[in-house]
C-alpha positions in Angstrom: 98.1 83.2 109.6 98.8 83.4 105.8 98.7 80.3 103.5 98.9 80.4 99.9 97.4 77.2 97.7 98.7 75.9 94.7 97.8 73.7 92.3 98.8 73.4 88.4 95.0 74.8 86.3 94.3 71.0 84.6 93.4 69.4 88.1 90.4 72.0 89.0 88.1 73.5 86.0 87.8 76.7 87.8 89.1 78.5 90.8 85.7 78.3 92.3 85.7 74.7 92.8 89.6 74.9 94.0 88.1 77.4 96.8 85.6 75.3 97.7 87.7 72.4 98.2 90.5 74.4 100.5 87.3 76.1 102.6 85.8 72.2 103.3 89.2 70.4 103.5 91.6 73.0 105.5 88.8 75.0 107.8 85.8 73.0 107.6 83.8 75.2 105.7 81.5 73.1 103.9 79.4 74.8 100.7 81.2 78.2 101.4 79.1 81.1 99.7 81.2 82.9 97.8 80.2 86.6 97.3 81.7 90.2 96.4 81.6 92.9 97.8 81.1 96.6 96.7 84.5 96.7 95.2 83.8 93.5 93.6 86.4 91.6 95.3 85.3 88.5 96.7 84.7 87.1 100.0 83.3 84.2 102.0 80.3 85.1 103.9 80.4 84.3 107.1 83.8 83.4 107.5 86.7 85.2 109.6 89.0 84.6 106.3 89.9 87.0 103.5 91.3 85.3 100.1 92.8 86.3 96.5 93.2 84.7 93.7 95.8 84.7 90.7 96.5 82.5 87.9 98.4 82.1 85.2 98.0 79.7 82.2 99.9 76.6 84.5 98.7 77.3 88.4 96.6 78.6 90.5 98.0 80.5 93.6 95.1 81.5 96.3 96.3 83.2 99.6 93.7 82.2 102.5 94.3 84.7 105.6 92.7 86.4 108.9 93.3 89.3 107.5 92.8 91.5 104.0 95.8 89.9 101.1 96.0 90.2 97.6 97.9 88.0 95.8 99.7 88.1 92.0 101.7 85.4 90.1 103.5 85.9 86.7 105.6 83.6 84.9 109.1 84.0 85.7 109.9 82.8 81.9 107.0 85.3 80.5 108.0 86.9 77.6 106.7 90.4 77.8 107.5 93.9 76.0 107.6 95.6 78.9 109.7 99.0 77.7 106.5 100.0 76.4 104.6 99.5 79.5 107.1 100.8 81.4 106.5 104.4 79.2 103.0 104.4 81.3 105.3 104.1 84.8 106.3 107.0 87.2 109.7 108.0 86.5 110.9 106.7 89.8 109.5 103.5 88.8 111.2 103.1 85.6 114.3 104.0 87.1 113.9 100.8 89.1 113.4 98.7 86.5 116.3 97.4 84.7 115.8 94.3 83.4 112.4 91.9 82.8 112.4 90.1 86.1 112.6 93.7 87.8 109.4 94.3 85.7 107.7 91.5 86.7 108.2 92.2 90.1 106.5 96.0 89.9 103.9 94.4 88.1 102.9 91.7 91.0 103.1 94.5 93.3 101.1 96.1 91.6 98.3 94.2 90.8 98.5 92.7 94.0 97.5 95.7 95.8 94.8 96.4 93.1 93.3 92.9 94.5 94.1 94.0 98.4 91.7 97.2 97.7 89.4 94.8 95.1 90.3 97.6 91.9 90.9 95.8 88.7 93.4 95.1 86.0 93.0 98.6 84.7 93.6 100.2 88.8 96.9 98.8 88.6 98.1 99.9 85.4 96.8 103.5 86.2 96.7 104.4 89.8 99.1 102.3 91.7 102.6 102.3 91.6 105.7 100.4 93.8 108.8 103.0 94.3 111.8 102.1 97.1 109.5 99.1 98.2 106.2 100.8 98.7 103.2 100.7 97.0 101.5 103.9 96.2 97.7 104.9 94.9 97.8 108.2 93.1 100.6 109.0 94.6 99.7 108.2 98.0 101.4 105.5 99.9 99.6 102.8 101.0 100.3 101.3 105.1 100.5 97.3 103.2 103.4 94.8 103.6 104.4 93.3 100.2 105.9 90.3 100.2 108.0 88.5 97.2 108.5 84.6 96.9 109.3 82.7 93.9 107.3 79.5 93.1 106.6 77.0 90.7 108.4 79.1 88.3 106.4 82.1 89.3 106.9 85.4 90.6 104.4 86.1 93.5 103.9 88.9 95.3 101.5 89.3 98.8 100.0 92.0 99.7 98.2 92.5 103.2 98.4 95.2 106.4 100.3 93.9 108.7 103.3 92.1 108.9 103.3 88.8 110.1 105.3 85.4 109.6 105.6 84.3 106.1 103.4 82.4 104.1 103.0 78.6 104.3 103.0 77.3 101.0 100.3 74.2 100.6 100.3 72.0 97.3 96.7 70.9 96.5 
C-alpha cells in the first residue's frame, strides 16, 4: 500500500503540519508524534506506517506506506549544470547520462535511497549510485525497487523493498 501526497508549498507552512493533516484525515491518526530515529530519518511513533518527504520550491510530495520508502522530486524544467556533477559520478553512471532529464533521474534515485536508509544530501552525492537500474552504496547493490513517475511537472522517484502495485497519487 503506497500513496504519495501532494500539494503545491503555499497551502501548508511546513511539511509538518501537511503530515499531520494526511495522518488525522487518511488513517485516523490524530496528534501523530513525529520523531527520528538513529539515522535521523523520521517516523511516526506508534504507527505501522513509514513516510518520506521531498519538496521542491512548488510542492510537496510525501509517500505514506507499510513498509520502508524514500521519496525525491526535482523539477522537470530545473535548470542545472550537471556536467560538473556528473565528474563526481561512477563511470558507468555517466555513461548513462546523456542528456538533463537522464540526470535528473540518477539524481532522484539517488537521493531517494539516501532517504530509504535516512543518509543525507551529502550520502547521496558520495556513496550511492544508480547503474543498469539499480541503486548501489559503495559499490554495493542495494535489494530496493525504484520506481519513476512524472508529476506536477516533477520527476519522482520511489524507493522501497519490495515490489508492490504502484503508487496512488492523492492531491491534498
Amino acid at each position: 500500500m503506497d500513496r504519495i501526497f501532494y500539494t503545491e508549498r503555499e497551502w501548508y507552512p511546513s511539511t509538518e503540519k501537511l503530515i499531520r493533516k494526511i495522518f488525522a484525515s487518511r488513517y485516523a491518526i490524530k496528534d501523530a508524534e513525529i520523531e527520528r530515529g538513529e539515522t535521523g530519518k523520521p517516523f511516526l511513533r506508534g504507527t505501522p506506517y513509514f513516510f518520506s518527504v521531498t519538496h521542491s520550491d512548488r510542492m510537496y510530495f510525501i509517500a505514506v506506506s507499510d513498509i520502508n520508502v524514500g521519496i525525491d522530486a526535482e523539477p522537470m524544467d530545473r535548470k542545472v549544470d550537471y556536467e560538473k556533477i556528473l565528474l563526481r559520478f561512477p563511470p558507468e553512471e555517466r555513461a548513462e547520462i546523456r542528456n538533463r532529464e537522464d540526470f535528473l533521474r540518477h539524481w532522484t534515485a539517488r537521493e531517494s535511497a539516501a532517504k530509504w536508509t535516512g543518509g543525507t544530501l551529502k550520502d547521496a552525492f558520495f556513496h550511492f549510485s544508480f547503474v543498469g537500474g539499480k541503486l548501489f552504496f559503495r559499490d554495493l547493490e542495494l535489494p530496493l525497487l525504484l520506481s519513476h513517475y512524472e508529476r506536477e511537472g516533477h520527476i519522482l522517484a520511489l524507493c522501497r523493498e519490495k515490489s508492490s502495485a504502484p503508487p496512488e497519487f492523492i492531491r491534498v
